[in-house]
Structure formats: C-alpha cells, structure tokens
C-alpha positions in Angstrom: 0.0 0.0 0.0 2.7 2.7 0.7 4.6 1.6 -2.5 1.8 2.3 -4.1 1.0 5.7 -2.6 4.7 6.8 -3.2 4.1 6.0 -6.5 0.6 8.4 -7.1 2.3 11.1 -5.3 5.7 11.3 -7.6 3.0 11.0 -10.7 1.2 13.8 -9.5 4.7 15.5 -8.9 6.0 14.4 -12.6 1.9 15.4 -13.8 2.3 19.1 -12.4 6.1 19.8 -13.4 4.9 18.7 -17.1 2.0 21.9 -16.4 4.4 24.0 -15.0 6.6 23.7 -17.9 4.0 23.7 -20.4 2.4 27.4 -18.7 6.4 28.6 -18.9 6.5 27.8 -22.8 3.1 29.2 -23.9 3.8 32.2 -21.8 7.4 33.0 -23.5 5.4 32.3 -26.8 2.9 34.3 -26.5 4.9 37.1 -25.4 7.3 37.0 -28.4 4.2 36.4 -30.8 2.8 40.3 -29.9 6.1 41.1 -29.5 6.3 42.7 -33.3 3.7 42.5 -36.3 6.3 39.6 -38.3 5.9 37.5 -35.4 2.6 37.9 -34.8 1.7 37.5 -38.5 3.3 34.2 -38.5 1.6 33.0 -35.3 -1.2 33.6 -36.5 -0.4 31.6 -39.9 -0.6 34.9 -42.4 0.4 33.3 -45.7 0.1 36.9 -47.7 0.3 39.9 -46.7 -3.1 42.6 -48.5 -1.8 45.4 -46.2 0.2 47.1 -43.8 0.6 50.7 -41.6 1.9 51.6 -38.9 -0.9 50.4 -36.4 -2.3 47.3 -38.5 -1.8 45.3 -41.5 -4.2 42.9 -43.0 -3.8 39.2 -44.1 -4.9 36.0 -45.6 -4.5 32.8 -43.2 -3.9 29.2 -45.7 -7.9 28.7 -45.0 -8.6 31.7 -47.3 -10.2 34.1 -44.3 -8.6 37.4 -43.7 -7.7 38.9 -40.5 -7.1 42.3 -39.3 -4.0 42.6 -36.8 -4.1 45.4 -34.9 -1.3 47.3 -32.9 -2.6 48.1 -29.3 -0.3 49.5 -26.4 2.9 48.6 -28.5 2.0 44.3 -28.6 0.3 43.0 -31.6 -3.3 41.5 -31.8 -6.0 40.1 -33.8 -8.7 42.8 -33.9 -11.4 42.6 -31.6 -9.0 40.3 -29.2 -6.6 42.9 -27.6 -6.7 44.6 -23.9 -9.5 47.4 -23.6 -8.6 50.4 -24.1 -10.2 52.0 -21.3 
C-alpha cells in the first residue's frame, strides 16, 4: 500500500512539473508572438500579406479568411481580441 501511494504522489509530482513547464513555454510564446507585427503574422499563420501601416496590417490565413491585426499599447493582436482600451 505505501509503495503504491509513493508511487501516485511522484506521478502527480512528474503530472504538475509537465504543467508548469508547459504554462512557462506558452507564456514565452505568447509574449514574443505580440512582440512585433512579423511575429505575430506568422503565429497567427498569415500566408500573404493585403496590407500594412503603422498600427495594423491585413492578411490571408492558408484557409482563405482574412484577419485584421491590430497594434494596441505597442503588442500585436487580432482585432477585436486585444486589452481594452479603457
């Protein structure tokens, strides 16, 4: 019986640690992605490019739909998706 508890508790420990590290890499990715619009572009799977100022551009994803990215507080977002702005 204690084997067998040892053995739940270091699964839940090797369960958690694969979470932990798993939050650590999506947050480190994200961050880059709306880090800069040619980042962003290709996280979000842009494969050409319609148009592109200052505070947006516009692209095709490989599915044929076009997005709007949108600069907000210096970070990069789909539009509609970013922080409020107030």
């Amino acid at each position: 019986m204690k084997v067998k508890k040892e053995l739940l508790i270091k699964i839940a420990f090797l369960v958690l640690a694969i979470l932990i590290a798993f939050g650590i890499y999506e947050f480190f990715i994200l961050r880059k992605a709306h880090s800069t619009f040619d980042d962003y572009y290709a996280f979000r799977g842009c494969v050409e490019l319609l148009e592109k100022t200052e505070d947006y551009g516009v692209c095709k994803v490989a599915s044929g739909q076009t997005i709007k990215i949108v600069k907000i507080w210096d970070k990069w977002y789909l539009d509609g998706d970013g922080p409020d702005l107030f």
